[in-house]
N, C-alpha and C positions, 0 to 999 in steps of 0.2 A: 174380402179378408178384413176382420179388425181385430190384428194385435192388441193392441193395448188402447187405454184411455189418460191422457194426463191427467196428474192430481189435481186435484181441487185448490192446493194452493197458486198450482203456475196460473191456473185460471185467473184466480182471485187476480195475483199480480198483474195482468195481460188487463182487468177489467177497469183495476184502480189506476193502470197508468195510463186509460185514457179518459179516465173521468174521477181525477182524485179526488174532487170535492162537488160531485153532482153535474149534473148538465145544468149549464146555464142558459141555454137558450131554450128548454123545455122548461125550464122553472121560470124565466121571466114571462114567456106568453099562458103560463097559467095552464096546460094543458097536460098536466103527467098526472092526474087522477082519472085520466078516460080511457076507456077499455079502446084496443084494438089487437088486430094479430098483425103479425110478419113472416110473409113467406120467402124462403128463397129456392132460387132454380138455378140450374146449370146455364148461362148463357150459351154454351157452346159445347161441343162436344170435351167429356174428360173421364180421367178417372178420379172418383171424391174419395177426399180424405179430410180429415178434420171433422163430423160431422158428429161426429159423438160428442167433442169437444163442445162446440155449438151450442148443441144442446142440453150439455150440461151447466153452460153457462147463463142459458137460459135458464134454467131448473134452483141457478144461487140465489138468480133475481125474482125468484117469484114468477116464472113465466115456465108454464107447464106446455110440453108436446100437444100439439091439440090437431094435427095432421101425421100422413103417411112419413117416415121419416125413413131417407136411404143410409146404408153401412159403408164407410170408409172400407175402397176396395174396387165397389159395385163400377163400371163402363158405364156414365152416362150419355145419353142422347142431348143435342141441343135443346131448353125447354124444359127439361124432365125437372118436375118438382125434388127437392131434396127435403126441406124441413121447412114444418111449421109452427109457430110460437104465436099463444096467444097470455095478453094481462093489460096491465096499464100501461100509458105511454111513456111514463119515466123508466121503467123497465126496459120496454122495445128498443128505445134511442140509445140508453149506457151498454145493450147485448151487443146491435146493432151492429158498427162498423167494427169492430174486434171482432163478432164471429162470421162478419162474412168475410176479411180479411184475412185470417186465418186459415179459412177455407181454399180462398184464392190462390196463395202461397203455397198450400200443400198438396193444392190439386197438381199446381203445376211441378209439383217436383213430381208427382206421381205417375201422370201419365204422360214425362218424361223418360221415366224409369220404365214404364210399362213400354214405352213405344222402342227403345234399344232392345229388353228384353225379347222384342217379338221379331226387330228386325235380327238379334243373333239368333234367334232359333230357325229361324228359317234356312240361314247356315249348318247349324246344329243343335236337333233338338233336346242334344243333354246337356248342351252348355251352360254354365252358369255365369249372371253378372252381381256383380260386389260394389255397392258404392263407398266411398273415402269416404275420410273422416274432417273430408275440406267441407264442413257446410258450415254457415258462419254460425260465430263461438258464441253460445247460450240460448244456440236452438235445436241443439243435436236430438235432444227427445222426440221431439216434434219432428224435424226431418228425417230422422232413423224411422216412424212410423210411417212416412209419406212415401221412402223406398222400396219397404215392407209390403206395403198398401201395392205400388208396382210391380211388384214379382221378383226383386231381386234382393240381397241380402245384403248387410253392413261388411264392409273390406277389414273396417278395425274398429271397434267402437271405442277403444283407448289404447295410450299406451301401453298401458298396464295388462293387457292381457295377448299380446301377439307378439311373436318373434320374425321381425320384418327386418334384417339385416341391409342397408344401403351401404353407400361407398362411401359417404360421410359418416360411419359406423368402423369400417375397414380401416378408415387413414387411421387409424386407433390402432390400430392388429399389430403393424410392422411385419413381420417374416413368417407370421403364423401362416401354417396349409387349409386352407379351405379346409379339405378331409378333416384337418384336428378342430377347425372353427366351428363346424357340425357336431364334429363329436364332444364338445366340451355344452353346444348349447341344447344339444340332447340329456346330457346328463344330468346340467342345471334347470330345463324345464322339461322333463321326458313327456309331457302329456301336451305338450303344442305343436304343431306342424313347425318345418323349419323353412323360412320364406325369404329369400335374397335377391334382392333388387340388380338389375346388370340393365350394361349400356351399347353390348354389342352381342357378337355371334358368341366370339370366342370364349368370353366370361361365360355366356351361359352354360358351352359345352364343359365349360370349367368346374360350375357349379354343379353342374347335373353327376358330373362325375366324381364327385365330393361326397354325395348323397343329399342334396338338396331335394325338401319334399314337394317345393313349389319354387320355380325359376321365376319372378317377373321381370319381364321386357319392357323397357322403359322405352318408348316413342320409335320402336322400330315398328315398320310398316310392314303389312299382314303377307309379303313375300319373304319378309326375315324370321316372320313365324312361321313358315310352313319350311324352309330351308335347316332350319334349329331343330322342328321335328322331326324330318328326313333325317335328321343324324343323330338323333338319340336312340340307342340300342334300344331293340324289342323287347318288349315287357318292363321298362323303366319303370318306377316307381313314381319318379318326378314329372309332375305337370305344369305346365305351361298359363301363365298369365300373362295378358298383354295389359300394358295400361299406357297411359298417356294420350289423351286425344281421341278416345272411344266415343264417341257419339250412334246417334239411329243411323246415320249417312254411312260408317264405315263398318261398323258392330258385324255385318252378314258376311263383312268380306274375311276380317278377324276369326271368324269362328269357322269358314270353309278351308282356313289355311291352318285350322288345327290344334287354334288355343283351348282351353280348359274352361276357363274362367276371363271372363274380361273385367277391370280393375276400371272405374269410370267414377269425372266427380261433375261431367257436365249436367245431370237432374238438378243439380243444387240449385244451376244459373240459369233454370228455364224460367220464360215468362211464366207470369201466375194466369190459371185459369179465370175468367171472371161470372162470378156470381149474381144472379140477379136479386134485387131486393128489395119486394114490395110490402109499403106498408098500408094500412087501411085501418081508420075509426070505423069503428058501427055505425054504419046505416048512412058512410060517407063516399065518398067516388075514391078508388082509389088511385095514389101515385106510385110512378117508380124512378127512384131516385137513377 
């Protein structure tokens, strides 16, 4: 899968803030007018992303694809080449650590995301995972791709467009009915699902009976999800969201007990995958840093 590609300006930004005024230490040994390429590889097994990225930042600098180049998405093997860039050395060095780093960063949210996805389906294969909107602030573009790239969808991409009711929302209400707190926020936004946050059994069975179109269960364990389902009348409309603490480790057990949708913001804070990064002069031995 490759959704989308960031713009050219974030690029631009990412490239000037690691070399706002040239590399220094390729401009004092005199060596950034000599041709070479830079490959990079998967060190380990993952799923890539950023790789378009990459290579279009390659492509600001003067430094064209000149290898096989993989699609953010693709299951790589340990090894497996992903992209190659070939130009001059002042070029290579300012791409260099920004787009293997990037790389890094978004492999690992990726086949983070991927590896929950696969351990909830093997619980159940329609279930779907959703990650928050907790990835740190002034990278959401980039990490909303990384999730994408994983298999799973964004939970909320802003405030601005989801009705996600919590109980620091409620302390607001005072004596209002659920039932009328649905029906006012159907009125005011008729075309969003209606989505309310709860902390135990009984609020859920509360909510669901309100006409809530999505229950989320905030850090109840995947016995309080299938007990919650037991008792929601046949044919309900309302489904079930677990979130809180959703990892690969708990995801199969979550989805066997019946949830819908699991609610997860652990991809954010996986290690980064690490990229290999070789570079080589013409007709010189090469290193790997």
């Amino acid at each position: 899968m490759n959704p989308y590609r960031l713009p050219d300006p974030d690029l631009e930004a990412l490239l000037a803030d690691d070399a706002p005024f040239g590399d220094a230490t390729t401009c004092a040994l005199g060596i950034g007018g000599q041709a070479g390429h830079m490959v990079f590889r998967a060190r380990h097994a993952m799923v890539l992303c950023g790789v378009e990225e990459a290579l279009r930042m390659g492509e600001l600098r003067g430094l064209p694809g000149a290898g096989p180049v993989r699609a953010s998405g693709e299951r790589l093997a340990a090894g497996a080449e992903i992209l190659t860039l070939a130009g001059d050395a002042a070029a290579l060095h300012q791409v260099w650590k920004t787009a293997q780093t990037l790389m890094e960063y978004l492999a690992g949210i990726a086949t983070a995301t991927a590896d929950i996805v696969a351990a909830a389906r093997r619980g159940h294969p329609e279930i779907a995972v959703a990650c928050t909107r907790k990835n740190f602030p002034g990278t959401k573009a980039a990490a909303i791709k990384a999730v994408l790239c994983g298999g799973a969808s964004p939970h909320r991409l802003s405030l601005s467009e989801t009705l996600l009711v919590f109980a620091e929302h409620r302390c607001f209400l005072g004596a209002e009915a659920p039932a009328a707190t649905v029906r006012r926020l159907r009125r005011q936004w008729p075309e969003r699902a209606v989505v309310v946050e709860v902390g135990d059994e009984a609020e859920a069975l509360r909510w669901q009976q309100a006409g809530a179109d999505i229950v989320q269960l905030e850090k109840l364990p995947p016995e309080a999800v299938d007990r919650i389902r037991r008792q929601f009348p046949t044919g309900t409309r309302t489904r079930i969201a677990a979130a809180g603490g959703i990892n690969s480790a708990n995801a199969e057990a979550y989805a066997r007990a019946g949830a819908d949708i699991l609610v997860t913001s652990a991809p954010y804070f996986a290690p980064p995958r690490d990229v290999a990064v070789t570079l080589t002069a013409l007709q010189t031995r090469p290193s790997t840093p």
